[in-house]
C-alpha positions in Angstrom: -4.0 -77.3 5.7 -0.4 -78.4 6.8 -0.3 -78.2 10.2 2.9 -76.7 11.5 5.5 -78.4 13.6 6.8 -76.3 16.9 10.0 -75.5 15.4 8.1 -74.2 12.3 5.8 -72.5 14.1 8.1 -70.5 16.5 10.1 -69.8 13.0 7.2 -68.2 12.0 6.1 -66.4 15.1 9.6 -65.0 15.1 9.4 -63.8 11.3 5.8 -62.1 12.2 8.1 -60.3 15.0 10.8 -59.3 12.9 8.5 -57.7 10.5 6.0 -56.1 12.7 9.1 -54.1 14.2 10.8 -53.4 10.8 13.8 -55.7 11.0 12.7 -57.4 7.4 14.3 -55.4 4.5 11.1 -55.5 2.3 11.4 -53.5 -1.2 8.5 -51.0 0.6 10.2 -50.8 4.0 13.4 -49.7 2.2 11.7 -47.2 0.1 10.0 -45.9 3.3 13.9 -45.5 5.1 14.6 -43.5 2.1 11.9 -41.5 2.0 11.9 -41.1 5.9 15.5 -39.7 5.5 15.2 -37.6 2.5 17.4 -39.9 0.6 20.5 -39.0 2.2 22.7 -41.7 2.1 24.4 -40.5 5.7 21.3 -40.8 7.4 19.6 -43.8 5.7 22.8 -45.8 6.6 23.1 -44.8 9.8 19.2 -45.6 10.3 19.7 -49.3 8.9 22.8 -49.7 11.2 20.5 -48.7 14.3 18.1 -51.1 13.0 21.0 -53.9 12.9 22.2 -53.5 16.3 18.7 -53.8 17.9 17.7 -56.9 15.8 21.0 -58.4 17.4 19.8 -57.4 20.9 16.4 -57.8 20.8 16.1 -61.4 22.7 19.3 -60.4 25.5 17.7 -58.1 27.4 19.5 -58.3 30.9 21.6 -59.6 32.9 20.8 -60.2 36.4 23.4 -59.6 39.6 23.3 -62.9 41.4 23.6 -65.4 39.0 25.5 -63.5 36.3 23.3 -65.4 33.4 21.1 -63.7 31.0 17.4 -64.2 30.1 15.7 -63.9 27.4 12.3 -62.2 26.5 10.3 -64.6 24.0 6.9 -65.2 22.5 5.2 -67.5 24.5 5.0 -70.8 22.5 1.7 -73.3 21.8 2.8 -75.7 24.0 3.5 -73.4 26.9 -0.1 -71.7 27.6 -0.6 -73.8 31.2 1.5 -71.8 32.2 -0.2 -68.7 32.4 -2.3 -70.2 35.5 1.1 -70.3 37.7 1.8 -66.6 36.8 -2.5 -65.8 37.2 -1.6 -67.4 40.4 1.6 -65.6 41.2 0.2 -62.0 40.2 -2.6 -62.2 43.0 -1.7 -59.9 45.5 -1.9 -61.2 49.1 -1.3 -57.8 51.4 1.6 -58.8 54.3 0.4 -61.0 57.4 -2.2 -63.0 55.7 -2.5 -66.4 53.6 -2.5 -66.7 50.5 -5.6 -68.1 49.0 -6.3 -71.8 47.6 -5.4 -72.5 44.0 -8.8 -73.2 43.5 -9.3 -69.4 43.3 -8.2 -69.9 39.5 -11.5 -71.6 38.7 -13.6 -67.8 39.7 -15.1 -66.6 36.1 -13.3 -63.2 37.3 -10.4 -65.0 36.7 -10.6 -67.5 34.2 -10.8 -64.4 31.6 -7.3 -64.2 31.8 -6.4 -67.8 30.7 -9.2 -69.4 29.0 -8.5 -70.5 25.1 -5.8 -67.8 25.3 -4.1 -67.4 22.1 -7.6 -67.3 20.1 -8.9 -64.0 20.6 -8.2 -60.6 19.3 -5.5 -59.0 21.9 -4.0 -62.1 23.0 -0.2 -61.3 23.4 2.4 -63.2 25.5 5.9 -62.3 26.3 7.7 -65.0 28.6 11.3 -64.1 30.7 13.0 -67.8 29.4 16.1 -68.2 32.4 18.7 -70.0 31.1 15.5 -72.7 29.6 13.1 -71.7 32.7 10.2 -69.0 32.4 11.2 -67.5 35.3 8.0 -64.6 34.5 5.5 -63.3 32.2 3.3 -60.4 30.9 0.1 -61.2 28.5 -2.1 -58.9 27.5 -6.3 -59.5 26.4 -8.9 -57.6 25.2 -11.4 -58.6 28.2 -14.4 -57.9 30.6 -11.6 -58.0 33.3 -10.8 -55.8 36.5 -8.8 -53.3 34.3 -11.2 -53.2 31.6 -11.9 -49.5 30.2 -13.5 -50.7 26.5 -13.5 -53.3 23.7 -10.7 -51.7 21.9 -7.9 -51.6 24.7 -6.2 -54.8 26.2 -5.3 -54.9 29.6 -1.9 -55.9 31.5 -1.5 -59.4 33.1 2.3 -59.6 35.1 4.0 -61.2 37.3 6.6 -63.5 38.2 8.0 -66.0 40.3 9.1 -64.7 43.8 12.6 -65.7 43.6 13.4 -63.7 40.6 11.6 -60.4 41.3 13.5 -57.5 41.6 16.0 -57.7 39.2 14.5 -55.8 36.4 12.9 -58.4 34.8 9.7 -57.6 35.0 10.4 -53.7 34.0 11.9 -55.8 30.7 8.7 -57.2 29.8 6.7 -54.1 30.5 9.1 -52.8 27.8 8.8 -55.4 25.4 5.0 -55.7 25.8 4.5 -51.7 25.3 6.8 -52.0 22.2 4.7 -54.6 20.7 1.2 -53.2 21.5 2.3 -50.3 20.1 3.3 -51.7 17.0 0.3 -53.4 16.7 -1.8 -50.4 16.4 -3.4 -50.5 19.6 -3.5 -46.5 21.0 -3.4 -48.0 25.0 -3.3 -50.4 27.2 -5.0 -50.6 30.7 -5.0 -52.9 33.8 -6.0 -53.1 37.5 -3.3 -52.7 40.5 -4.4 -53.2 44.2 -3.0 -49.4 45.5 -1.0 -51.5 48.2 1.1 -53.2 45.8 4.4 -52.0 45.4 3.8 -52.5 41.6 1.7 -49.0 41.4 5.3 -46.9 41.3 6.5 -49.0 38.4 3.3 -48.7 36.1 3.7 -45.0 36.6 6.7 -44.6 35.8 5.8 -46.5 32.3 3.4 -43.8 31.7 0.8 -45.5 33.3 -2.1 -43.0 34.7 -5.2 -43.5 37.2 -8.0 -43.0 35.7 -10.6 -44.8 37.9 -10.5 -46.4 41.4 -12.6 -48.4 44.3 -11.4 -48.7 47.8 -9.0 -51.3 47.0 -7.7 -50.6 43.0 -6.2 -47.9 41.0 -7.7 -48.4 37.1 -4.9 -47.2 35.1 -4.3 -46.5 31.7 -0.9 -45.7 29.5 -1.1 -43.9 26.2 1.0 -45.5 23.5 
């Protein structure tokens, strides 16, 4: 089996985007526009024209205050899975007035779930915030026996980013991006685990995230796609 170069590879993670979201003009995707629209000409071209303008959007997603540069929101690529321990890292919440723990608190089995062979498994997804050739943050979603785990058929949220660049939307970008795609993918929910004094709860409820379990420390929530 040829085994892909990164360029290739990225080529072709981009093409599986493109199609999963309807921006490839297959003979049956155009049939179904025509269908979906009656065959009205009006309305099928003004359908394809939507389509257009968010295929030329899709990767320029904001553009923050301070710096006055623009991100973009890409798949993570092979080379780039380390990473994913910095933002594990990053996403543990440390409440106000205390230390953060030692990066040795990766190596837990509780945690390890996240990162381990990701990229092999059914569920793995992984959308990176790539600042002007920087990943500046990241969501990644796995079907997994983790905190936020509800069953075997619903992945659960992984997010954060780095300190300096919170709080300028980025994040609420990704949550976007990574909804879009589980949706797409067929997946009816998603779930995850949020310590209820993290500042985070507000913004998974206003993404149609809902409580449906919690300890003394953590909301279980859920959002219906």
């Amino acid at each position: 089996m040829k085994r892909l170069k990164d360029k290739e590879y990225e080529e072709y993670q981009q093409y599986i985007y493109y199609k999963m979201h309807g921006y490839i003009n297959t003979p049956d995707l155009l049939e179904l526009i025509c269908r979906m629209n009656e065959n009205d000409p009006e309305r099928i071209g003004r359908q394809i024209l939507e389509m257009t303008g968010r295929l030329r959007n899709e990767h320029v997603s904001h553009r923050t205050n301070d710096k006055h540069r623009q991100f973009v929101i890409r798949a993570l690529r092979r080379g780039e899975t380390e990473l994913l321990k910095d933002f594990l890292y990053e996403a543990i919440f440390v409440p106000e007035g205390t230390e953060p723990p030692y990066r040795d608190i990766l190596e837990k089995p509780e945690l390890r779930v996240y990162t381990d062979d990701f990229g092999a498994r059914k569920g793995d997804n992984c959308l990176v915030a790539d600042f002007g050739g920087k990943i500046v943050g990241a969501v990644w979603t796995r079907i997994m026996d983790d905190y936020g785990h509800v069953d075997d058929e619903t992945p659960s949220f992984a997010i954060s980013l780095y300190k300096e660049y919170r709080g300028q939307g980025i994040g609420s970008q990704l949550m976007v991006k990574m909804l879009e795609l589980l949706k797409w993918q067929g997946y009816e929910r998603a779930s995850l685990a949020v310590q209820k004094a993290n500042r985070a709860v507000k913004m998974y409820r206003d993404f149609g995230f809902k409580t449906v379990d919690e300890n003394e420390e953590e909301y279980i929530m859920v959002c219906e796609l």
